[in-house]
N, C-alpha and C positions, 0 to 999 in steps of 0.2 A: 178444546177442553179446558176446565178450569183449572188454578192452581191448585185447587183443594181435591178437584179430583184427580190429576196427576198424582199428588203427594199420596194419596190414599192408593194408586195402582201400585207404588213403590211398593208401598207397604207390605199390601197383597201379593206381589212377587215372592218377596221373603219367605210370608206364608206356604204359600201355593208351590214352593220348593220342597217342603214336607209333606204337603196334606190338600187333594182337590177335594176335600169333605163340603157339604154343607154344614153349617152349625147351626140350629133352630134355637137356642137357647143362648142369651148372654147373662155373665152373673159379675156384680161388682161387687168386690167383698172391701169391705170400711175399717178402720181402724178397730186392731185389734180380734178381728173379725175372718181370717186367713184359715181357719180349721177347718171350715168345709172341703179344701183340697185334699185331705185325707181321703173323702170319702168319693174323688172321683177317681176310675178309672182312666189314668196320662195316658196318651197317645206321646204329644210331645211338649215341652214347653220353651219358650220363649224370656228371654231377659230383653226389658222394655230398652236394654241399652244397644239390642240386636235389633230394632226396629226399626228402620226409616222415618224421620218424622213425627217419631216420641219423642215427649219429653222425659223425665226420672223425676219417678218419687223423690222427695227428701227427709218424706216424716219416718220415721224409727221405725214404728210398727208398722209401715207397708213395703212387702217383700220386692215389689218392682217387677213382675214377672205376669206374662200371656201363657195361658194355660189352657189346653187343649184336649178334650175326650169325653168319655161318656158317664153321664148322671143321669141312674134311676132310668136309665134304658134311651134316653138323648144324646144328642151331642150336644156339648157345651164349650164354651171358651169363655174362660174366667179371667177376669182381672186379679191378681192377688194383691191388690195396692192399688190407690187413685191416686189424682190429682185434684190438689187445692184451689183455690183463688188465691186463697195466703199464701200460698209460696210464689206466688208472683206469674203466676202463667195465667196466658189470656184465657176468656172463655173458647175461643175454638179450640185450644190446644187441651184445655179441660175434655172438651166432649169428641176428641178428637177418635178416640178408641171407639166411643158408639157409632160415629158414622163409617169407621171400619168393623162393627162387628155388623152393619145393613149389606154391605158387601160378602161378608159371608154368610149371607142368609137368615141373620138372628130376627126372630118376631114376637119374642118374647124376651123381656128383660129384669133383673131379678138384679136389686139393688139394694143393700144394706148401710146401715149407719151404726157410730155412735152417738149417742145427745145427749142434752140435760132436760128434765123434765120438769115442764112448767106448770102442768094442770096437778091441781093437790090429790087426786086420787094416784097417782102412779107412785112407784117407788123405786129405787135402784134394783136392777135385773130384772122389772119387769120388760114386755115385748111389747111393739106400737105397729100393728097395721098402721100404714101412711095411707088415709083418703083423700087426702087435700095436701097444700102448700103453700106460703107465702115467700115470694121471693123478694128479699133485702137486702141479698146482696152486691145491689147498685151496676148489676151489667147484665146481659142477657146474650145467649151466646148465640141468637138469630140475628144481630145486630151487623148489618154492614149487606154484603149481595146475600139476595137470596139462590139455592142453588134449586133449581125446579125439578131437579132431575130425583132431589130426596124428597120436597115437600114444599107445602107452599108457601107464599109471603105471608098470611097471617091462618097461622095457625090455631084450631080453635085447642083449646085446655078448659071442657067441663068437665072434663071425664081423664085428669093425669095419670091417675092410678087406677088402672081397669078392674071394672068392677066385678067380673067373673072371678078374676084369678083371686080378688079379695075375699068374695063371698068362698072360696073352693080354698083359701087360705085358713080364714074362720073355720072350715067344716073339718078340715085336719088337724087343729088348734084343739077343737073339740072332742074329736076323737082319741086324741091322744093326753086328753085333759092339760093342755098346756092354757096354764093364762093367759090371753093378749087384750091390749086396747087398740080400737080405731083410733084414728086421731087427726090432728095437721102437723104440717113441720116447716117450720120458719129457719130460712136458709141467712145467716149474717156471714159476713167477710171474715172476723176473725184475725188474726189468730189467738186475741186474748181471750178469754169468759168475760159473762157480760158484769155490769155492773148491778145494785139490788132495782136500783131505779130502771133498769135496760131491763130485766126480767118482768116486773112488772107492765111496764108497757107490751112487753112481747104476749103476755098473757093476757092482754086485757083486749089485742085488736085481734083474737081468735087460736092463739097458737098454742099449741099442747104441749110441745118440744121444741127442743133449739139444738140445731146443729150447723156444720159449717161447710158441706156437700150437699149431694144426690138430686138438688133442686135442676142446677147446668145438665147433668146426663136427661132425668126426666123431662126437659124440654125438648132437647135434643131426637132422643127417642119417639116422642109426640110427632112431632115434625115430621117425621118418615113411617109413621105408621105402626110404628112397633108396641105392644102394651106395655105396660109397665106394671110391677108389684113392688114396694116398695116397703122394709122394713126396720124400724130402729130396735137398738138396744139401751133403754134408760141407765147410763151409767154414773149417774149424778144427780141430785134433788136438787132445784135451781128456786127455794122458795125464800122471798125475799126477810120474811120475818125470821127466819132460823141457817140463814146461807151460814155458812161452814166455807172455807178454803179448800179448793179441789188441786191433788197433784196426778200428773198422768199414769203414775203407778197404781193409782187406785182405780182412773177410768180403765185402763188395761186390765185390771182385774176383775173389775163387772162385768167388762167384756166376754171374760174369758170362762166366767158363772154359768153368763145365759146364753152364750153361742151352742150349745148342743142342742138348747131347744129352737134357737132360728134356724140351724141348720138343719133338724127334723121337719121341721115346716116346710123348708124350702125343698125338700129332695122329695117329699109327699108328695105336695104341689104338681113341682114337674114330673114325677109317674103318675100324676092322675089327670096330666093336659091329656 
């Protein structure tokens, strides 16, 4: 057996000491973006520090905690918190949590961000279905053995963000008159904002949004088969003629605007898989 999947039975020991559940559902909740856990019913939770083989959050707004129970009539296990590339941790250790949520059964995976928005029709707390992606941030977490037992050595990505759960995303959007855009989202390293001249390029080779996650787990998840839905929260206008100086008080507070309407969406979502 491989390292990676030794380090991942640990894991699952820990687990499987509370709870021999399946969990059909994985959900990564983004900066500033931790409010959905209100609305799950806990079984049990987890501090990523109780974990085998995690690493810890370091960013302020992510609580650092595996979260365990039932949403909108599923089982779920939530990340309340990710991991960066900017904080220094490799990509396996990034997507480390998604190939531990294929061992508890997750086939569906429900990922959130916050970004800046590059396309001129969006605004701060508007919502971005994710259809697409470009990844620039210079590593790729399939890089090195492939492990066959999750998925193969080239995996295809025309379809990252599954386009059921998008279209059944949009239909609850609607329903509930929430406004969203589709879009893409262009993954950079980070950890500063870009420059006026960085934006415009980012805009101009296709990207809607910019943020500095969810592209590592999205592949990740491809790779083993899992869908993905993927959603930003616009908490920043990134346009180069009128840029402004952003401080993270303010993205925390867009955040914290439009999180009631992703987290509507999302709990629809999954009572209507």
């Amino acid at each position: 057996m491989s390292e990676l999947l030794n380090k991942i039975d640990e894991t699952l020991a820990v687990i499987r000491e509370k709870s021999d559940k399946e969990y059909s559902v994985g959900i990564v909740l983004g900066t500033g973006l931790g409010g959905l856990v209100t609305d799950i019913e806990v079984e049990f939770e987890l501090d990523y520090s109780e974990l085998p083989n995690f690493v810890h959050s370091t960013v302020e707004s992510h609580k650092g905690k595996l979260i365990f129970g039932t949403l909108s009539g599923k089982n779920v296990v939530v990340m309340q918190g990710r991991f960066h590339f900017y904080e220094g941790y490799t990509m396996q250790e990034i997507t480390y949590p998604i190939r531990l949520m294929k061992k508890l059964g997750v086939k569906s995976l429900f990922v959130s961000n916050a970004c800046g928005g590059l396309n001129p029709l969006y605004r701060r707390g508007d919502l971005m279905i994710m259809n697409d992606h470009i990844n620039l941030l210079g590593d790729n977490p399939l890089i090195g053995k492939n492990e066959d037992e999750f998925g193969p050595r080239f995996p295809d990505m025309s379809e990252p963000y599954n386009y059921e759960l998008i279209e059944l995303a949009e239909k609850v959007a609607l329903e509930n008159k929430i406004k969203v855009h589709q879009g893409s989202y262009v993954a950079v390293s980070g950890p500063n904002l870009e420059t006026k001249a960085e934006y415009r390029f980012l805009r101009t080779i296709g990207a809607d949004v910019v943020g500095m996650s969810t592209v590592p787990e999205c592949i990740v998840a491809n790779h083993m088969g899992i869908r993905v839905l993927g959603m930003s929260i616009i908490t920043d206008e990134c346009f180069p003629d009128s840029l402004k100086a952003v401080v993270l008080e303010e993205i925390l507070e867009a955040a914290r605007i439009a999180e009631p309407k992703m987290t509507k969406i999302i709990k629809d979502v999954i009572g209507k898989m």
